[in-house]
C-alpha positions in Angstrom: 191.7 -100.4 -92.9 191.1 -100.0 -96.9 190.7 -102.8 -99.0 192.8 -100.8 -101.9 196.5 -100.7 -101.1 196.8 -97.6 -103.3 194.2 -95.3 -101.3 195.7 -93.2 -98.7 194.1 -93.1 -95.0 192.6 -89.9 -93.9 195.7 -87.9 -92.5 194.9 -86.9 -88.7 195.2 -83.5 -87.5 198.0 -82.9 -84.8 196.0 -80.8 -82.0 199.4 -81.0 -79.5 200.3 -77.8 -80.5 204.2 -76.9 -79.6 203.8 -73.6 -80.5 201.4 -70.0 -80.0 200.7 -69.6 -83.4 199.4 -65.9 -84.3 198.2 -64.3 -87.7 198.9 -60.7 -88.6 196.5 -58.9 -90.8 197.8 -55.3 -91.1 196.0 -52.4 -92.5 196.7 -48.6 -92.2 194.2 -48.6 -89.3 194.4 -51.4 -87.4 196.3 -54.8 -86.8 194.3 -57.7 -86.7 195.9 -60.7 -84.6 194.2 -64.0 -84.2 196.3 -66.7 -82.9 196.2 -70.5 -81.3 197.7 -71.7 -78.3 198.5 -74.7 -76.5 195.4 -75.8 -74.2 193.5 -73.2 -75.7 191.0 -76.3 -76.7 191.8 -75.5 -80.4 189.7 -72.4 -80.6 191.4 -69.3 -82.4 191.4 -66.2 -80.4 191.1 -62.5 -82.2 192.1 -59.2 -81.0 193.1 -55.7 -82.6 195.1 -53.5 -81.9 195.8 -50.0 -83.1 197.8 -49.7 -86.3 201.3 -49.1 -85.4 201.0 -49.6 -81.9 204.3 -52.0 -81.6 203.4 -51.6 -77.7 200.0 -52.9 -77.3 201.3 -56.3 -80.1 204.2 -57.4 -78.2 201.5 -57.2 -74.8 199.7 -59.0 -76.7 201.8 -61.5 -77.5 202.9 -62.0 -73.7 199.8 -62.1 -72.7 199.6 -65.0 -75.0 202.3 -66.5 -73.5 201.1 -66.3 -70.0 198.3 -67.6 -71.0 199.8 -71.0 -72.4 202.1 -71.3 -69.8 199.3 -71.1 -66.8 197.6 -73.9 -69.0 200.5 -76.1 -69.8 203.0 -75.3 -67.4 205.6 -74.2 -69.8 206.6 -71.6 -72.3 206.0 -71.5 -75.9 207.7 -70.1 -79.0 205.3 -68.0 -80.6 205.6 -68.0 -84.5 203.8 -65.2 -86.5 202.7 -65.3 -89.5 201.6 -61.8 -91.7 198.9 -60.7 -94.3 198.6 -57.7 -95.7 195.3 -55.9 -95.5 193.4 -54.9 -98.3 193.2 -50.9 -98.0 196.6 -51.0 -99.6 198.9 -51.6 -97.2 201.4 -53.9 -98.1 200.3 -54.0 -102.0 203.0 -54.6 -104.1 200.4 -54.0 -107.0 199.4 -50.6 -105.4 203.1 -50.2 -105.0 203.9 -50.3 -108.8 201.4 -48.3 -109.6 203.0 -45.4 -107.4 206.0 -46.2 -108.7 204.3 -45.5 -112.5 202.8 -42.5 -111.3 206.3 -40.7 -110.1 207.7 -41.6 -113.5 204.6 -40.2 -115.3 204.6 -37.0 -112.9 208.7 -36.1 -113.4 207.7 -36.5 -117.5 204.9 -33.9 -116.9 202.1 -36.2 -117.5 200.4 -36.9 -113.9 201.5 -35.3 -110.6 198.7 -37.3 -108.7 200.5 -39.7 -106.4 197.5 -40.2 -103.8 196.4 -44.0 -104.3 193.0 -44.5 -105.6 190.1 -45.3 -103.1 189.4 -48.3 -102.1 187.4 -50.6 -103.9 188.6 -48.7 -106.9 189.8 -50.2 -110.4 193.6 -49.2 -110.6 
């Protein structure tokens, strides 16, 4: 207990999880899903799958469920979360500069519409 009655307690981390909890990073060539499950013993698991492959994702999320449920006994909403990778995928930035470049082509300035490289200034 603190002495000062204005400074807060340390705020404890809730590890009873109610939920599978999975993170998307999508890029053109692969999906990156890491997620955390009930009795997992809070360690984050990371697969990959294909990019586009809605197949192999929703296996992967029932595997996740099975998973849980052969742990905990029951079953578990999963809630997904999403990132966009950083090849351009996703980019709203990469997609106003597309946007600029149609305009500039149908004036006659620039007819290149293929995004720059990656790791390239824009």
């Amino acid at each position: 207990m603190s002495l000062d009655p204005d400074r807060e307690e340390p705020t404890v981390i809730r590890t009873n999880l109610g939920a599978i909890f999975v993170s998307l990073e999508l890029s053109r060539s692969t999906w990156l899903i890491t997620s955390l499950s009930p009795g997992g013993g809070e360690k984050m698991s990371k697969h990959s799958v294909s990019a586009g492959d809605i197949a192999a994702l929703l296996a992967r999320f029932s595997e996740l469920r099975e998973k849980a449920f052969a742990r905990m006994g029951k079953s578990f909403p999963i809630i997904v979360i999403q990132e966009a990778g950083l090849d351009g995928f996703l980019d709203p930035s990469l997609a106003a500069e597309r946007t600029d470049r149609k305009l500039r082509c149908r004036s006659g300035l620039d007819c290149d519409l293929t995004p720059p490289a990656t790791g390239q200034d824009r």
